[in-house]
C-alpha positions in Angstrom: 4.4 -19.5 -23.6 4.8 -15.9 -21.8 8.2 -14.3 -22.0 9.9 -13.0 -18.7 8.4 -10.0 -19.1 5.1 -10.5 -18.8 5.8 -13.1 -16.3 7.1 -10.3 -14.2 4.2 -7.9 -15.2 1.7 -10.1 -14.3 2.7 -11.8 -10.8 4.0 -8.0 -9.5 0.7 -6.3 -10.6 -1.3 -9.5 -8.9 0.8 -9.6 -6.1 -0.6 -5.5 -5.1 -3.4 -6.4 -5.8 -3.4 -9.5 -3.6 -2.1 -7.0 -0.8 -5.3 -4.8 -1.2 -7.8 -7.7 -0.6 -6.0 -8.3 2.5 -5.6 -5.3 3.6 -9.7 -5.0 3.1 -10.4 -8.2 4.6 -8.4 -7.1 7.9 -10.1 -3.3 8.4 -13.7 -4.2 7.1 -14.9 -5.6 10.4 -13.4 -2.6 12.0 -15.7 0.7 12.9 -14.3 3.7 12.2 -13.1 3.9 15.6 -11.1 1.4 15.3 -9.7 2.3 12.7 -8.3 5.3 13.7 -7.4 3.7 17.4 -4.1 2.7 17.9 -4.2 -0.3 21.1 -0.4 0.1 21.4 1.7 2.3 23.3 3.9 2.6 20.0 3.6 2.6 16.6 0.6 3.5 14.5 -3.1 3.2 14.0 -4.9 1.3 10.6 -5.8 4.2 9.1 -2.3 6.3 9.3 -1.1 3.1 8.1 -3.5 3.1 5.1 -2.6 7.1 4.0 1.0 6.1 4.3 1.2 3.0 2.1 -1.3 5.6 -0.4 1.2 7.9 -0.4 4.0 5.7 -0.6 2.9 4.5 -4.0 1.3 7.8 -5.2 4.8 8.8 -4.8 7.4 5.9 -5.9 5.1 5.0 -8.7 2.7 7.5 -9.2 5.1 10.3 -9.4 8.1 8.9 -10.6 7.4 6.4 -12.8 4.0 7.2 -13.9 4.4 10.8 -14.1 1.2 11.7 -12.0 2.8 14.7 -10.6 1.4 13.4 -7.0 3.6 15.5 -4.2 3.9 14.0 -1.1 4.0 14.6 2.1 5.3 12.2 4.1 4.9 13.4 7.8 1.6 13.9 7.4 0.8 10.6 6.6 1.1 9.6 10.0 0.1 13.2 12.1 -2.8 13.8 9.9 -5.2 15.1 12.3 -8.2 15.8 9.9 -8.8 12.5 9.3 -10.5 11.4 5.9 -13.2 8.7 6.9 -12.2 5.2 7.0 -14.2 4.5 3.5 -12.6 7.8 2.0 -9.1 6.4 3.1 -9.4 3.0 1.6 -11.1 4.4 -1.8 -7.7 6.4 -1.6 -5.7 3.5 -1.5 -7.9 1.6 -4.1 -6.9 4.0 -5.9 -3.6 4.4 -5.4 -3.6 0.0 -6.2 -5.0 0.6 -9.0 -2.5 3.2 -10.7 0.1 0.7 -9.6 -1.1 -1.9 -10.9 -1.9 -0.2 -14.6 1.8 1.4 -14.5 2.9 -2.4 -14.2 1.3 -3.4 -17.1 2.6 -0.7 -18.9 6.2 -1.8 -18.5 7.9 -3.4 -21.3 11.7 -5.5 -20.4 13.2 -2.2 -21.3 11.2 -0.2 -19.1 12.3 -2.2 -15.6 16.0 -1.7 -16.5 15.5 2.3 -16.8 17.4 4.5 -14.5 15.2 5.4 -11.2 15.9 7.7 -8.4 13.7 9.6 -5.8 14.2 11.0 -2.1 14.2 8.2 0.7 15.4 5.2 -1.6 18.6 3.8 -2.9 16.4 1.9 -6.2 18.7 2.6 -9.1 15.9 1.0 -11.4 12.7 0.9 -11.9 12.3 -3.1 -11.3 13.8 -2.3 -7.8 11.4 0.1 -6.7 8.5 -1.5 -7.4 9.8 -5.0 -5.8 10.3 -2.8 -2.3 7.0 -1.0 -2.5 6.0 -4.6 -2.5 7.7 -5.7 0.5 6.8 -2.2 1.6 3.0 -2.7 2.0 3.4 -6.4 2.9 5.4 -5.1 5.8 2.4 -2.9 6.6 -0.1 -5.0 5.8 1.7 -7.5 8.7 1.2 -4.6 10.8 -2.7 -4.2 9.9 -3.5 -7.7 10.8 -1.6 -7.5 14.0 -3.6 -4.4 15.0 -6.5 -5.1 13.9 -6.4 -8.9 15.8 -5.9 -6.9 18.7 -8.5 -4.1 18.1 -11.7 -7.0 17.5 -10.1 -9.9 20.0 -13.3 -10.9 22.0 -15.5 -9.5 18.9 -17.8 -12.6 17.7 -18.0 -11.1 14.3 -14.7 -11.3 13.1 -13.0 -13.9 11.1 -9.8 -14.4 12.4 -8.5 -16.8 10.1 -6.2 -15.8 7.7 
């Protein structure tokens, strides 16, 4: 039987990874147009989206628990106007997915209990942080599908269901 711990390891490191298949599944049928095209008079377009969930765990994670030295730059991920190309921005965030999911793994019962603290959060642990960059990119990922239902409406090609 698994202890707590890798109870917690494995559903939190599944769970991102469950975020990044539908966050692919939502912008593949899109061109990289639309990706870039915001069909709102507010808010933000897929691919700002995608660079700021990338940075948000290059940073919370990457940086602070992982030791990556990543330094971000949060304004930029959403007035970035030298856009990388829709593949580049998704291999980004593969990436970034990745890392996440190999520093979960890493952590042992002790490790979620240590002290945690970086600029923009009030996570006093490392447990905490990674449970709201969760909730983070679900809430984006929400987002995505909303914007991307709207971007391919009348589009034959796209699957809809979700």
């Amino acid at each position: 039987m698994a202890d707590l711990n890798d109870v917690v390891v494995s559903g939190l490191a599944d769970y991102f990874e469950k975020v990044c298949a539908m966050l692919h599944k939502w912008v593949e049928p899109l061109s990289e147009e639309q990706f870039w095209k915001n069909p709102f008079p507010y808010g933000n377009d897929i691919g700002h989206l995608v660079l700021h969930l990338t940075g948000n765990l290059n940073y919370y994670i990457g940086a602070q628990i992982a030791a990556t030295g990543y330094i971000r730059n949060r304004d930029l991920e959403f007035t970035e106007t030298t856009r990388p190309g829709k593949e580049q921005a998704l291999r980004d965030f593969d990436r970034a997915i990745d890392l996440v999911s190999e520093t979960i793994r890493k952590q042992t019962a002790e490790d979620w209990r240590k002290d945690y603290s970086a600029v923009g959060v009030t996570s006093n642990n490392r447990f905490a942080i990674v449970l709201d960059c969760a909730a983070h990119a679900d809430h984006h990922v929400g987002q995505i599908i909303n914007l991307s239902r709207e971007l391919t409406s009348g589009q034959s090609s796209h699957a809809a269901s979700s």
